[in-house]
Each structure stands twice: as C-alpha cells, then as structure tokens.
N, C-alpha and C positions, 0 to 999 in steps of 0.2 A: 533512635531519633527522638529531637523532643522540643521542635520550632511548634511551638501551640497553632498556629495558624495554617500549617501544616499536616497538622495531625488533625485540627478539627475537617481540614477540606478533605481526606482518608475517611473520616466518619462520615460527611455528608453522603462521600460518592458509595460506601456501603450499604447503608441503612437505603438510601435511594434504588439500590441495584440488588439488594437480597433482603428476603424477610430475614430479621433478625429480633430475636424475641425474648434478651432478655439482654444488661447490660453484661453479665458474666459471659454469656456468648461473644459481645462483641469486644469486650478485653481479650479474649482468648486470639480473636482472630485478630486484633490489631495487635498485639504480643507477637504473634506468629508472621506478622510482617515487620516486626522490628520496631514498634513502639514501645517505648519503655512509658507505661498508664497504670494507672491506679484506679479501685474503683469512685474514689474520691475525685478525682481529675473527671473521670468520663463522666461522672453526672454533671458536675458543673459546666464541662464542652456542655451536655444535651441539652442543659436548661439554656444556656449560653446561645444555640446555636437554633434553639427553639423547637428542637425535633422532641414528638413525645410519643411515646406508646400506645396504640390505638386496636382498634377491631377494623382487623381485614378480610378478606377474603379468604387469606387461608389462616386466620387465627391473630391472635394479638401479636402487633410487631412495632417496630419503631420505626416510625418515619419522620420526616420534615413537616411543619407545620400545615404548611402549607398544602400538602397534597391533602389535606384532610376533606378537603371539598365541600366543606359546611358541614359536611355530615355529625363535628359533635354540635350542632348551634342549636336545635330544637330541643335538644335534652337541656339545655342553659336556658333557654327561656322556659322552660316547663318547669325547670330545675329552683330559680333564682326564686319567683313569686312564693314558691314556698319555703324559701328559706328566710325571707324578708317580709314581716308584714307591718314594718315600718319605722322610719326613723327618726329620730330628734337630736336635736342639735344640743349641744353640750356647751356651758361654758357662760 
C-alpha cells in the first residue's frame, strides 16, 4: 500500500491505540500490515502529522500532539528564559 493519506491515518490510529516506542517498532508493524515505508517517510508522516514522542505512563512512546495535555509546556517556559537572554535586531 502506498496512498500517503492512508497510511498516515494507519499511523494515527496506532500510535493512538498502542504504546509504541520507537519509530523502528512502528515500521515493523506497519510493514507487517502491508506498508511498503521507509524510515525516511515515517519521520516526515510524524513530523507531518505532528505526533511526537513523549513520557507516559508506561515509558516513552509516540503519540499525537495533541494528547499531550500541556504536560511538556511548563518545561518550555522554564526552558526558553534560559535559553534567551535577549535579543537585537539585525540589519
């Protein structure tokens, strides 16, 4: 199979329904349903599709943006101020 839009909604509904924890694991299992992917292709779907790899409950796994819950936001605001301490305009 190899309709992209197809294959990414395969990804969603996995990564949604099983912890999956690394991108070789989930090549494996979409191969094993008749994807023909590369590990090239499946990063650009995850970036694409905006799922990313997170800390869960039972360990790091990939999901959809979205379920993240805010949970990484307070590390970005603790995060940013010190990576920033200021900027100027160029030009």
């Amino acid at each position: 199979m190899s309709n992209k839009s197809e294959r990414q909604r395969a990804i969603i509904q996995l990564v949604s329904a099983r912890a999956i924890a690394s991108q070789r694991e989930l090549e494996q299992i979409l191969r094993k349903a008749g994807w023909d992917v590369t590990q090239a292709t499946l990063s650009r779907d995850l970036r694409e599709l905006g799922i990313v790899r997170a800390q869960g409950e039972d360990g790091a796994r990939y999901m959809p943006g979205d379920q993240l819950g805010g949970q990484d936001k307070p590390r970005l605001l603790t995060l940013l101020p010190e990576l920033f301490s200021g900027m100027d305009g160029v030009g």
